[in-house]
Wavefront OBJ file of the C-alpha trace (Angstrom):
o trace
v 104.959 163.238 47.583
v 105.065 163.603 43.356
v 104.076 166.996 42.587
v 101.879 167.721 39.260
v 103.195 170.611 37.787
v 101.509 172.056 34.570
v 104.247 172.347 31.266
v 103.544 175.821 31.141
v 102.924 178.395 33.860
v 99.879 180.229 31.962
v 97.250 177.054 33.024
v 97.757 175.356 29.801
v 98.069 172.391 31.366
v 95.349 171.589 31.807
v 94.011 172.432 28.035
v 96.657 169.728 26.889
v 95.356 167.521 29.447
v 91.661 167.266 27.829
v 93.646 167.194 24.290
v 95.524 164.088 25.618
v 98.366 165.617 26.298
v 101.221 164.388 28.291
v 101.490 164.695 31.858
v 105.113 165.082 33.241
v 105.300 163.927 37.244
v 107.908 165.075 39.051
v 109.474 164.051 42.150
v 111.360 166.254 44.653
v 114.465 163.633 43.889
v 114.370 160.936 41.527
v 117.255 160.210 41.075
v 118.255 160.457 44.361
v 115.601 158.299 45.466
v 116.800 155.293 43.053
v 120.423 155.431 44.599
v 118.988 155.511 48.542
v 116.747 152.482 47.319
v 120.195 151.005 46.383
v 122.038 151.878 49.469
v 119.050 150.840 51.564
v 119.415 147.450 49.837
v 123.022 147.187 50.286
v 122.755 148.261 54.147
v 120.037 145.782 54.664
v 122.027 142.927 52.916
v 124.656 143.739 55.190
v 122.445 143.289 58.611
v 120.505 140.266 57.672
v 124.238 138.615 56.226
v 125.216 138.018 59.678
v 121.997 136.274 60.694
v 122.321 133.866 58.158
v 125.838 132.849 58.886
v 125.847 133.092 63.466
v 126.938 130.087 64.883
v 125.038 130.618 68.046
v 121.898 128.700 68.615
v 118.846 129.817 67.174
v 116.172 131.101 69.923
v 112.852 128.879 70.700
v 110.076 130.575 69.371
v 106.406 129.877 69.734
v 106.163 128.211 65.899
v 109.240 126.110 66.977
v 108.431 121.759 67.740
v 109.795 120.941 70.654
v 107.900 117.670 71.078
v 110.590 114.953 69.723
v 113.044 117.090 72.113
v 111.064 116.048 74.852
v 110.254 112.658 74.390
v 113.949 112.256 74.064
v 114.689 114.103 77.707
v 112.273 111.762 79.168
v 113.635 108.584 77.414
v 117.246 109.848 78.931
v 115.863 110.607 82.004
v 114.354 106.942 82.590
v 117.586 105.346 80.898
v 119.571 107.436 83.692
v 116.896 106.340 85.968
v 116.938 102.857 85.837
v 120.920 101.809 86.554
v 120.139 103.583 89.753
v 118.623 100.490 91.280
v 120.383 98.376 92.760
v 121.025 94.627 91.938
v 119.197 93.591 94.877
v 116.449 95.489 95.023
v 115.470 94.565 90.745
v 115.614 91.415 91.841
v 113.524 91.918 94.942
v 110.830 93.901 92.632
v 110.984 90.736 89.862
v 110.391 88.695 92.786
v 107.253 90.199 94.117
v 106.029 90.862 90.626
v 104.500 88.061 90.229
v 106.097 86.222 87.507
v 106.191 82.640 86.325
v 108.412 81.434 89.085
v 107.559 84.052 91.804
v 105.773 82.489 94.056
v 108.237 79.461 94.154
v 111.105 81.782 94.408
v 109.170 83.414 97.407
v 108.991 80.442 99.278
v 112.305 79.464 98.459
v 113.191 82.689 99.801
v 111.166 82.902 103.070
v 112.842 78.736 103.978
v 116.466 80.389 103.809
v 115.521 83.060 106.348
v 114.087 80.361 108.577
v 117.450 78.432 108.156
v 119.445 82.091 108.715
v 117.327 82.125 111.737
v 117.976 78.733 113.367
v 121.776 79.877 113.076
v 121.675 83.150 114.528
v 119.557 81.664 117.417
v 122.087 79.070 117.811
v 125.270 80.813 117.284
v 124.593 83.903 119.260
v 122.736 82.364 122.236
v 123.225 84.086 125.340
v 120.354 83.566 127.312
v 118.235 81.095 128.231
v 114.901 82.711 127.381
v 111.494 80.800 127.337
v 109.913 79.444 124.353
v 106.638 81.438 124.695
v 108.353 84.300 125.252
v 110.358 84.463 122.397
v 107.291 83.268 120.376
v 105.620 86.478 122.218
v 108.563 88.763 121.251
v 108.741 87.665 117.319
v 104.966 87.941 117.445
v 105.159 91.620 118.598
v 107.636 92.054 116.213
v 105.658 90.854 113.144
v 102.918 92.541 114.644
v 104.254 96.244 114.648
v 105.920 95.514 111.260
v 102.828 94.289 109.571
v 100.565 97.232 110.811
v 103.316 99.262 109.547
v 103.699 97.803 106.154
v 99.773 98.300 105.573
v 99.676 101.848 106.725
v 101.976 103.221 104.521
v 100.694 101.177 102.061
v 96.905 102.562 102.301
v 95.289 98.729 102.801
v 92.670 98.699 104.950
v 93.888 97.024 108.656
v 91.597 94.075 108.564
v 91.071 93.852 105.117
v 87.773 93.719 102.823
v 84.497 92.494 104.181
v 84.428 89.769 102.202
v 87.802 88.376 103.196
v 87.462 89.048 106.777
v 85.856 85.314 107.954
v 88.961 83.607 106.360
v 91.490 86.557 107.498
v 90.273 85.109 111.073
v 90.327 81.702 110.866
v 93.285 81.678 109.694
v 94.311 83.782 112.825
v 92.884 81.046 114.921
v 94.146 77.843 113.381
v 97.670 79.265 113.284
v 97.423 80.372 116.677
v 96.639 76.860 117.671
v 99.656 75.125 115.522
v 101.992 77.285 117.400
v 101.183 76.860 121.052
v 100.559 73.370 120.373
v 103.943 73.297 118.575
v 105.945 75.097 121.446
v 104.048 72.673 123.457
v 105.535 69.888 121.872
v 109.163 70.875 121.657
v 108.992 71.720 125.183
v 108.196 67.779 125.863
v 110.045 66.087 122.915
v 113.525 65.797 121.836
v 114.310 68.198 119.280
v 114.648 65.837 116.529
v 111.028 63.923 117.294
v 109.521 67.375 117.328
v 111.035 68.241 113.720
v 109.654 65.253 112.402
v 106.586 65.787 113.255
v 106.085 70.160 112.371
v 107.712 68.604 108.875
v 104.465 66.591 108.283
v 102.423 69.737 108.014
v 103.033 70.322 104.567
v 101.414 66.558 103.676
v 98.810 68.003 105.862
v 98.491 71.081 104.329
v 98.445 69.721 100.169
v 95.913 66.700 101.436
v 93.577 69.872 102.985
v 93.911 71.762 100.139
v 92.778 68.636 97.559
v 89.692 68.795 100.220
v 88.874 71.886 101.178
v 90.669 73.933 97.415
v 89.703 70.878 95.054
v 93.534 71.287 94.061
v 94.503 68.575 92.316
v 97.826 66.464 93.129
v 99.631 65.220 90.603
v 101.537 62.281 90.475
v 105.166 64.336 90.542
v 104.260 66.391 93.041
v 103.022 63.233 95.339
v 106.404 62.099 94.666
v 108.115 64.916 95.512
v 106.084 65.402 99.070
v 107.410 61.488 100.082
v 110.651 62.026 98.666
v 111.614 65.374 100.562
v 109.728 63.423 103.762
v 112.245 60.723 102.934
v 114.604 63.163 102.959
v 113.958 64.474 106.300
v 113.896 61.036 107.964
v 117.245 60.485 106.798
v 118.577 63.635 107.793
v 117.178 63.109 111.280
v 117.338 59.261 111.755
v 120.762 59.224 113.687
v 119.960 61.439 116.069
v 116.262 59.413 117.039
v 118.670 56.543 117.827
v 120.536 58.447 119.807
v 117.556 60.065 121.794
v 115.267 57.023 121.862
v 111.965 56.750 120.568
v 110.337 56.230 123.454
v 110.991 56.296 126.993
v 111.375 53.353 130.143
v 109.232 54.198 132.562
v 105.402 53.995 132.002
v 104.370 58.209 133.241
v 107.223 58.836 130.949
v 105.516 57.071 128.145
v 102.530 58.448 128.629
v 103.312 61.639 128.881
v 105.196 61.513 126.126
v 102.771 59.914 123.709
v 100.827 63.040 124.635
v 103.675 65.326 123.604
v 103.472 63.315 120.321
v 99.851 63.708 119.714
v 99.946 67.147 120.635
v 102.369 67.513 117.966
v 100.805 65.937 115.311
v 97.678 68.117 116.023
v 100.417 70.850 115.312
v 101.185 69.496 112.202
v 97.522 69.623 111.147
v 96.348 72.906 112.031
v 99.917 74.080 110.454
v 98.510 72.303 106.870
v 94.799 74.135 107.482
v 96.736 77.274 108.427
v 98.342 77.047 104.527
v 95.100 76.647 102.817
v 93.389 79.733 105.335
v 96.618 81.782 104.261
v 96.384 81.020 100.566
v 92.640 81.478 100.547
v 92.754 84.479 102.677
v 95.664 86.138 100.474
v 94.096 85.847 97.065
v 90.781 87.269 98.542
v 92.439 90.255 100.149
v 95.047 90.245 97.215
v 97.412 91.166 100.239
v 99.603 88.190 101.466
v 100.375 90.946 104.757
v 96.812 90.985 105.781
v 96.980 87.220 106.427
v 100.124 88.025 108.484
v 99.079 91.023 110.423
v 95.562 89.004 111.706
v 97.580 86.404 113.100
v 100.027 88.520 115.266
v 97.153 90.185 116.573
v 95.955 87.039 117.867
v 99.141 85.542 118.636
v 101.029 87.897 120.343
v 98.298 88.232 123.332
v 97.555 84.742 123.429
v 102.133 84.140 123.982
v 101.730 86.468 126.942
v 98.942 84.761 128.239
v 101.013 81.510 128.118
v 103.992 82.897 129.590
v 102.409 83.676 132.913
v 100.296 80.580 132.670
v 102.588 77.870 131.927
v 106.369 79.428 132.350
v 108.137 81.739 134.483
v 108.661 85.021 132.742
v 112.564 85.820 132.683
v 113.656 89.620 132.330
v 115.932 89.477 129.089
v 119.009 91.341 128.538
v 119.965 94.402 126.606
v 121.852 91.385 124.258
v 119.074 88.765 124.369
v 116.635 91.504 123.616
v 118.626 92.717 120.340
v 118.834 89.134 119.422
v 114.791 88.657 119.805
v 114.446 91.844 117.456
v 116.351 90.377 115.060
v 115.357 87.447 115.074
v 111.569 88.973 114.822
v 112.509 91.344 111.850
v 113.373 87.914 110.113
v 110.094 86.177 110.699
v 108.213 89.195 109.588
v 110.191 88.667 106.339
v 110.018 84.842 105.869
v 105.903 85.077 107.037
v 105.376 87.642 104.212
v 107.475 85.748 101.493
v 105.699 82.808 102.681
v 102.442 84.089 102.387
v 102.887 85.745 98.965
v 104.127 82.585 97.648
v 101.312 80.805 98.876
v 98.921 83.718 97.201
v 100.889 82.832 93.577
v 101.452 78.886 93.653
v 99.896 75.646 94.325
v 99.536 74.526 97.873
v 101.187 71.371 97.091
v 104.322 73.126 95.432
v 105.091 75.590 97.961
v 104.694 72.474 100.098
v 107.595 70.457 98.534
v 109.503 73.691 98.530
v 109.607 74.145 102.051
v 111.906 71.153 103.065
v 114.487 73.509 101.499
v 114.654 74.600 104.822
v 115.785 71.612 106.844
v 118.635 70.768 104.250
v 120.015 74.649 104.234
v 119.796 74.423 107.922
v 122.165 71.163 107.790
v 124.386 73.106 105.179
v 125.156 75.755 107.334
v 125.649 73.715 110.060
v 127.857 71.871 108.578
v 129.439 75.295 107.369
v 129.724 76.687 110.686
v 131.086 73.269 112.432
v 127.975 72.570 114.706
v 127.124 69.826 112.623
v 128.701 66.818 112.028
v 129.345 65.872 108.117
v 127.748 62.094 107.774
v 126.230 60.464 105.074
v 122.882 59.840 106.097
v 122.474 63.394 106.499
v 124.242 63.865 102.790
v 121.882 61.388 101.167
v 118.937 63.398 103.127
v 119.926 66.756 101.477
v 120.695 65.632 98.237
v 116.731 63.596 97.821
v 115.349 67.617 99.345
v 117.188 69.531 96.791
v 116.462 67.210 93.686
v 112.658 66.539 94.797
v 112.560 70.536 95.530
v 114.517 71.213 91.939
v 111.949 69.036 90.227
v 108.838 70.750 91.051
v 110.265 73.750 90.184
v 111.286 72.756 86.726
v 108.241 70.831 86.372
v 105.561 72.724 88.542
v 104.733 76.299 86.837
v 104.490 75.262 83.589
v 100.776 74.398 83.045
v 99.979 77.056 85.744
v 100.846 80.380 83.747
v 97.130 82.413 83.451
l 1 2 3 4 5 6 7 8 9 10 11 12 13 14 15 16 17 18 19 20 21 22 23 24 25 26 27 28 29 30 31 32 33 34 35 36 37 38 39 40 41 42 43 44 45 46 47 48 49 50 51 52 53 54 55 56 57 58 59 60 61 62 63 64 65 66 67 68 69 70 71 72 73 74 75 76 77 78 79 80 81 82 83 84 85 86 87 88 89 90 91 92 93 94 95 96 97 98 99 100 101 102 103 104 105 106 107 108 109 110 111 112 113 114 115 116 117 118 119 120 121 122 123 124 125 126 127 128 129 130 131 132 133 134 135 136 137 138 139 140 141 142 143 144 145 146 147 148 149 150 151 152 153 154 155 156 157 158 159 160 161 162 163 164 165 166 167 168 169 170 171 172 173 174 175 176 177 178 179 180 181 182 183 184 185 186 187 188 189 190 191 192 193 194 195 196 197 198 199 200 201 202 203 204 205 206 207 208 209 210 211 212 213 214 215 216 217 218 219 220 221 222 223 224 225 226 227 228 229 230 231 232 233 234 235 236 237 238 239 240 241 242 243 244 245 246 247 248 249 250 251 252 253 254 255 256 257 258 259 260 261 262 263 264 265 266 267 268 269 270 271 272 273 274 275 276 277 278 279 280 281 282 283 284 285 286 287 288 289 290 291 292 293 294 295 296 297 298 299 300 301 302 303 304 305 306 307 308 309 310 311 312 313 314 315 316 317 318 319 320 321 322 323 324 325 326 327 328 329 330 331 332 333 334 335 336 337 338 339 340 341 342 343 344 345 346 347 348 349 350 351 352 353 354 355 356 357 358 359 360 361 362 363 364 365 366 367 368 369 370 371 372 373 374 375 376 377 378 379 380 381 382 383 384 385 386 387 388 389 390 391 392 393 394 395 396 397 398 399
């Protein structure tokens, strides 16, 4: 600390002082003192120096922004993210989505399983298993699935209150179309009885211009009789070769039966479409739709089997296949269903005769079919009727 010292050692100091005098202040070291001040600038220079020149990264401190960094990590992280996915499954997601041609695409999708199906029932037949027993087995099947789908999902079982009346009826009408159905295939040739489950969807767009006030247009008229056409082409050689009807007059009867049973098939089947379109976009679940008519199904199959067949005890093989096959329906049911929640009754109508000419593709593929050209002209009508609703069907239908 600066010392005052008087000029003279008598005390008169302080006399200059009051005479405005001049007061000397000296410091232990002055001079000193100036050249630490320079050293302890020069030392300092030398520690901050490096600071200013490290290569290392600087350290994150409170005051530092960090935000742009981190919108970046998560724009890397979804950009790493999203080539994850597979092919298949994008496209799976794009097809559920709901998209301009979704619900087409869905149906298109749920008539090649049922032509997959026909094939693997054909080609890896090794039992002969009753018809309401397998229709019990792919019922159970659908059924498990279903309840399965919705639980991990977090949908309520049977659906809203409000959608519940339609969620049943639709259980019961498509209940009815398929005993009546395995009825009539039991009784009919093969060929007769595909005819006549192939006139379900003119049932099902003529109930839905009733009962959904959808309106049919011109084209898509067109396209049902042309695919319908289609189908009697396809099919026409092998009614020849069967017969239309049979000698004797019991024979005839019953079989006229078998017929009418069929077409009564063929009609629930069309109210069964307008119940599942109706009961998917009120439940805005096309599974719930599914899932109420297993229940219903599967216990009214095993009723059947005792009642009008003789239950046979599959094997390890035939069982496998059943599963399969089951897994499959539960698939082509719910694509079915969801494109019947997203399109026109009449559309996914026309669509479904896909089926018939991919099942005489792959016969033809897989040699169990003879190539002719009846059954060529047959395809060809399906896929262009089938082609032109979808380039012409969505369009005025986007909301």
């Amino acid at each position: 600390m600066p010392i005052v010292e008087p000029m003279n050692g008598d005390g008169d100091g302080v006399n200059d002082i009051e005479d405005g005098g001049i007061v000397e202040l000296v410091g232990p070291s002055a001079i000193t003192t100036v050249d630490s001040t320079e050293s302890s600038i020069s030392i300092s220079d030398d520690q901050i120096a490096p600071l200013l020149t490290q290569s290392e990264r600087p350290k994150i401190n409170i005051f530092t922004i960090a935000y742009p960094r981190q919108k970046l990590n998560k724009e890397e992280v979804i950009r790493v993210v999203e080539p994850d996915k597979s092919p298949f499954l994008q496209f799976i997601f794009w097809l559920w989505s709901g998209s301009r041609y979704s619900g087409l695409l869905c149906v298109v999708l749920s008539s090649t399983i049922y032509s997959m199906m026909e094939v693997v029932s054909d080609v890896f037949t090794a039992q002969s298993i009753p018809l309401f027993e397998i229709a019990f087995a792919r019922c159970t099947v659908v059924l498990i699935l279903s309840f399965v789908w919705l639980r991990r999902s977090g949908q309520p079982i049977f659906g809203p209150t409000s959608a519940r009346k339609l969620l049943v009826l639709r259980a019961l009408s498509g209940c009815i179309s398929l005993l009546s159905f395995t009825y009539s295939i039991q009784r009919l040739p093969v060929s007769q009885a595909i005819i006549l489950s192939f006139i379900a969807p003119i049932m099902a767009s003529t109930v839905a211009r009733v009962t959904l006030h959808e309106k049919l247009k011109i084209a898509e008229i067109g396209g049902l009789a042309s695919s319908f056409f289609g189908v009697l082409f396809i099919f026409q050689p092998m009614v020849k070769a069967q017969g239309a009807f049979p000698s004797s007059i019991e024979a005839s009867e019953s079989h006229i039966f078998a017929v009418l049973i069929g077409l009564f098939s063929s009609v629930a089947s069309g109210v069964t479409y307008c119940l599942t379109r109706a009961g998917a976009k009120a439940a805005d679940q096309p599974v719930l739709p599914v899932f109420t008519f297993a229940l219903l199904a599967s216990p009214a199959a095993a009723i059947s089997i005792f009642a009008f067949e003789n239950f046979v005890l599959p094997s390890f093989y035939s069982f496998l296949l059943m599963a399969v096959l089951g897994v499959l329906a539960f698939f082509a049911e719910i694509t079915l269903a969801r494109g019947l929640q997203l399109e026109k009754t009449s559309r996914v109508a026309n669509i479904q005769f896909i089926e018939v000419a991919l099942s005489q593709f792959l016969g033809m593929g897989s040699s169990r079919i003879i190539p002719s050209f009846g059954r060529l002209v047959g395809c060809i009508i399906i896929l262009i009727s089938a082609c032109c609703t979808m380039y012409i069907g969505p369009e005025k239908e986007i909301e």
